[in-house]
Residue, then its C-alpha position, 0 to 999 in steps of 0.5 A: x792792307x786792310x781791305x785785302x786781309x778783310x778779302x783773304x778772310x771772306x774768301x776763306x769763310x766762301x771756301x769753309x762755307x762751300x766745304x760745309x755745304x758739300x758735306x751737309x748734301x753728301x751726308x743729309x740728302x741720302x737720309x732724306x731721300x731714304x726717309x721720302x721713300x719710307x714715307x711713299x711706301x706707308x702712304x701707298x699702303x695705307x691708299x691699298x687699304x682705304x682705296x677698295x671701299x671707293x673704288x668698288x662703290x664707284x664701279x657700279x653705276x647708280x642706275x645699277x644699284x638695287x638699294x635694300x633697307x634692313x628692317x624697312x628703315x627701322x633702327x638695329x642696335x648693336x654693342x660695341x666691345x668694351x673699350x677702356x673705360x670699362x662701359x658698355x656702348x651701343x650703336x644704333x642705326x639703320x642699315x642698308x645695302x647696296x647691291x649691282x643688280x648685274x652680278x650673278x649673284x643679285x639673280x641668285x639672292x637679291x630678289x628674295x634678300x629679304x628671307x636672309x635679312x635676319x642673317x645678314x643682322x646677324x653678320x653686321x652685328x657680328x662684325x660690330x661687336x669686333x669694334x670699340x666705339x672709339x675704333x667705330x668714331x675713328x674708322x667707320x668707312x673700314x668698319x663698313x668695308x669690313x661688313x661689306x666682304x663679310x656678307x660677300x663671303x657669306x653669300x659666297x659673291x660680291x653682288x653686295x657693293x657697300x654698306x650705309x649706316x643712316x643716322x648712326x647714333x653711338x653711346 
């Protein structure tokens, strides 16, 4: 007698168990399956928004690149905008761009890139002086791509491919 009343009990937890497990996929799984979606969509945002900075600096071949050297290797100094700490901070390095030695706009520009320098300092220094330090040490490479379609629409072309600080040194 006492094994079948142990049977009917542990058949009756089986039932209440499956019960339960139906009604936890029921009510959880549609939640879950809204939460991965969410979650795939911020991530595709966020590979739309970092990607172009690869994926331009990847379509052009090394033996297409003209590499030009703001102020022959010479450090430029720019400031940051103020942070919260109430402190002025500097960005000193020296910059250098890429350029496809195949657009149009290399045959117009990149031989005599050097007359523009000046302008360009001023672009990249413009661009910096957007960023905090904090937002620099955070996102360079977004800082970077920034410059990189400020003076591709200052020379209303993409000739210029991407942007390298060298040694950057912030304080």
């Amino acid at each position: 007698m006492k094994k079948n009343l142990f049977s009917i009990l542990i058949l009756a937890l089986v039932l209440v168990n499956l019960v339960l497990n139906v009604v936890m996929i029921f009510s959880v799984l549609p939640a879950a399956k809204k939460t991965n979606k969410m979650v795939t969509q911020i991530c595709s945002i966020l590979d739309i928004e970092l990607a172009p900075d690869e994926e331009e600096t990847q379509k052009v071949s090394m033996d297409k690149l003209a590499v030009y050297e703001l102020s022959e290797g010479e450090t430029m100094t720019m400031n940051f905008k103020g942070g919260e700490d109430g402190k002025s901070h500097y960005l000193v390095t020296a910059v250098s761009i890429s350029m496809n030695t195949e657009s149009d706009g290399y045959k117009k520009y990149g031989e005599t890139i050097s007359e523009k320098e000046s302008i360009i300092k001023g672009e990249v220094s413009n661009i910096v002086s957007q960023y905090t330090m904090e937002e620099y040490q955070v996102d360079a490479a977004g800082i970077r791509s920034e410059i990189v379609k400020g003076l591709q629409e200052m020379f209303e072309s993409d000739f210029i491919v991407d942007v390298t600080f060298s040694e950057p040194i912030y304080q």
